[in-house]
N, C-alpha and C positions, 0 to 999 in steps of 0.2 A: 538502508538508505531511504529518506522519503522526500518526495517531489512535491512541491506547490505547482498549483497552478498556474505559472509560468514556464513550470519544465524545468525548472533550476532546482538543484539541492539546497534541503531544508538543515538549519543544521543548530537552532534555539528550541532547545526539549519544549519548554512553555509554549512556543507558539507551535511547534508539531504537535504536541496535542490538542490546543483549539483546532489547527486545522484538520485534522485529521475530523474529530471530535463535529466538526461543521461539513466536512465534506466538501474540503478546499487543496484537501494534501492525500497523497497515496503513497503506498509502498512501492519501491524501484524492484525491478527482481534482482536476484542474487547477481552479485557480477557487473553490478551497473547497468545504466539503458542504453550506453553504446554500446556492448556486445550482445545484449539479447536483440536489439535492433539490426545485427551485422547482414544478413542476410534476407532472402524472400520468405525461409522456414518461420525465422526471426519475427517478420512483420506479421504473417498469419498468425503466428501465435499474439502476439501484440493485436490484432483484429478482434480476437475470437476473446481475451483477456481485459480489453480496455469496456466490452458490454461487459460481460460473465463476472471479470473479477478472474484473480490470481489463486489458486488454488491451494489450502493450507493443511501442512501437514496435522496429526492429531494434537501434538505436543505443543506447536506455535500454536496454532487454535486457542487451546486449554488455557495459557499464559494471556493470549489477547484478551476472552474473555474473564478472566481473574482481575487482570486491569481493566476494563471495560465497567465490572462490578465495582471495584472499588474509589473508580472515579466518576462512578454515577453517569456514565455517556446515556445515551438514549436511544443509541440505535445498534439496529442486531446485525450479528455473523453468521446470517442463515446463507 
């Protein structure tokens, strides 16, 4: 799931990639944002993840950057 900048679900491939691509859209964590948001654990992690960024597995990694290459984006997954 990817979120705009409004907090709403994105849901036109086209413009989730601009946005994304621009740094106007992010990835929701698994589950949607109301349940990773349900509690106090919830929001800490959402604290510590809205600086840091969302933590990716090797495999999701590997595919982001494959598309990242292939659609020429500009900006890195360090």
């Amino acid at each position: 799931m990817v979120i705009g900048q409004d907090g709403n679900t994105m849901t036109d491939s086209e413009q989730i990639l601009m946005a994304l691509k621009n740094g106007t859209a992010a990835f929701a964590p698994l589950g949607g944002i109301g349940e990773e948001l349900g509690g106090y654990k919830g929001y800490l992690v959402w604290l510590d993840r809205k600086d840091k960024g969302v933590p990716l597995g090797e495999a999701v990694r590997k595919e982001l950057m494959q598309l990242h290459d292939e659609l020429g984006m500009d900006f890195n997954f360090s």
